[in-house]
C-alpha atoms as an extended CHARMM CRD file, in Angstrom:
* protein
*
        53  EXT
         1         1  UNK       CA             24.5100000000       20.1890000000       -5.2920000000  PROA      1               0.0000000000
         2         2  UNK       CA             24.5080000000       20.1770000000       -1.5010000000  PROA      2               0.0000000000
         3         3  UNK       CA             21.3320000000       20.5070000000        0.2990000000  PROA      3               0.0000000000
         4         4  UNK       CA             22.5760000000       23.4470000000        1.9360000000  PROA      4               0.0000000000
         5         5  UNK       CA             23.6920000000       25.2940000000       -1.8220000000  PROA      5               0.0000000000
         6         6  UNK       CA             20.1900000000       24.5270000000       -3.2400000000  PROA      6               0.0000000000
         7         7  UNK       CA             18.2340000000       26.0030000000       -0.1290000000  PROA      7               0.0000000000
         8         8  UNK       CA             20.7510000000       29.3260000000       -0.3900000000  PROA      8               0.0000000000
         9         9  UNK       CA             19.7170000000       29.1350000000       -4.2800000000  PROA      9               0.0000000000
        10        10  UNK       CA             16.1380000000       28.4030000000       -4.2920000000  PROA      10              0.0000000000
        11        11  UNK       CA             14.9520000000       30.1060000000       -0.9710000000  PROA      11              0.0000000000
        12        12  UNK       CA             13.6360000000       27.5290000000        0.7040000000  PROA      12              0.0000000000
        13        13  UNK       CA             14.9500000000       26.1650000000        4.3390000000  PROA      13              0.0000000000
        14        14  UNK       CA             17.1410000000       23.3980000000        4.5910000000  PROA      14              0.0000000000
        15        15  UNK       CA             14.3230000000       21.5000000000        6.3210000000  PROA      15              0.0000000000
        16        16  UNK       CA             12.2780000000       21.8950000000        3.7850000000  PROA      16              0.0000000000
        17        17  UNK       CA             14.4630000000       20.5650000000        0.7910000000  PROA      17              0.0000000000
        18        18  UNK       CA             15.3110000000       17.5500000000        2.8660000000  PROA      18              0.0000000000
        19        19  UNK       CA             11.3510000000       16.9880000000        3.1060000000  PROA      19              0.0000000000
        20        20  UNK       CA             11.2570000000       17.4410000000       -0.5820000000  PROA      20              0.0000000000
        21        21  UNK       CA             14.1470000000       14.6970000000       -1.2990000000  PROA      21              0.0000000000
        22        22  UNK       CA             12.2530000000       12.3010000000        1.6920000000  PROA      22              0.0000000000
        23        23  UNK       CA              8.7570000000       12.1390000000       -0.4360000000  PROA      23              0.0000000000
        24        24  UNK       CA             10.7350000000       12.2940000000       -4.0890000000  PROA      24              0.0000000000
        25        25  UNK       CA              9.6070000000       15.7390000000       -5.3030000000  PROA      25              0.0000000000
        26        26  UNK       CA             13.3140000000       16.5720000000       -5.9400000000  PROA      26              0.0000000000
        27        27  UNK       CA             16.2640000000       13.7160000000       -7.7330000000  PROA      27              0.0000000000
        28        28  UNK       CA             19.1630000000       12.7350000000       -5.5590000000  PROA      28              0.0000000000
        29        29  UNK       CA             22.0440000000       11.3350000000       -6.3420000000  PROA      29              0.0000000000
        30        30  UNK       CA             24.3180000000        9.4070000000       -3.4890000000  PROA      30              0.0000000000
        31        31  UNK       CA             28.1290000000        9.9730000000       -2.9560000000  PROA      31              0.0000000000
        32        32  UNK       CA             29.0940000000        7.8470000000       -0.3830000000  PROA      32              0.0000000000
        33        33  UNK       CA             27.3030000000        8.7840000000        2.8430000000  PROA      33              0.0000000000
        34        34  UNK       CA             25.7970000000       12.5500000000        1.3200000000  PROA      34              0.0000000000
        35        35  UNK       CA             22.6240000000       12.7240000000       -0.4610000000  PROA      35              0.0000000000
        36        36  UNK       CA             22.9260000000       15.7620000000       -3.0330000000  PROA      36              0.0000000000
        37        37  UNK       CA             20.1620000000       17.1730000000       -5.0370000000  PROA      37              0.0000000000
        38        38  UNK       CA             20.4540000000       15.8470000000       -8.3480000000  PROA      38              0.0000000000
        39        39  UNK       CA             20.2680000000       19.2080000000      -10.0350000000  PROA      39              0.0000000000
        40        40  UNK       CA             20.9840000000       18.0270000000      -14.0070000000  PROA      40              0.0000000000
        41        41  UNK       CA             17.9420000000       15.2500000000      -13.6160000000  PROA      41              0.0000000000
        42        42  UNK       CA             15.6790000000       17.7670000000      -12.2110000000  PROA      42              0.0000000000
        43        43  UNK       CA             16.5960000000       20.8310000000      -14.4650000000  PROA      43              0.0000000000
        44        44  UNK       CA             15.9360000000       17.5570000000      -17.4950000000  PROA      44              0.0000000000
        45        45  UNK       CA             12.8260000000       16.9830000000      -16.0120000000  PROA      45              0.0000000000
        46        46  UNK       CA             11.4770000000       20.3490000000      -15.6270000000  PROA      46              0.0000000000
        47        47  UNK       CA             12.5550000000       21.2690000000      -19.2890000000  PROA      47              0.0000000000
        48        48  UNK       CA             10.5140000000       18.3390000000      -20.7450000000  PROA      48              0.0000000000
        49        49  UNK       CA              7.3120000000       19.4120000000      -18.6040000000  PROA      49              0.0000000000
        50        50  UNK       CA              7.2630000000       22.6520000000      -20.2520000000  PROA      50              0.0000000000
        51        51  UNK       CA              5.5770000000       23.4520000000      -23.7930000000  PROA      51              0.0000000000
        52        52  UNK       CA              8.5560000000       24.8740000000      -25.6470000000  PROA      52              0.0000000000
        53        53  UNK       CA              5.9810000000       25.3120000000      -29.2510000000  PROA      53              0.0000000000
């Protein structure tokens, strides 16, 4: 997902979700020269940090 999509989704400022992808809080993924947030990995990762039982 575009940096740009996830900031319209999630609320926060473009700024700030680059910042987030700079120190590794969010996945990326690279397509040639874009970086795009990595949205399957991080909706994996926040799935198996929850306690389902």
């Amino acid at each position: 997902m575009t940096i740009e999509r996830f900031s319209e989704l999630s609320g926060l400022s473009p700024d700030t979700v680059r910042g987030q992808m700079n120190q590794g809080n969010l996945p990326i993924i690279k397509v040639g020269r874009r970086r795009l947030v990595n949205v399957a990995l991080f909706t994996a990762e926040c799935l198996q940090s929850e306690d389902w039982s």
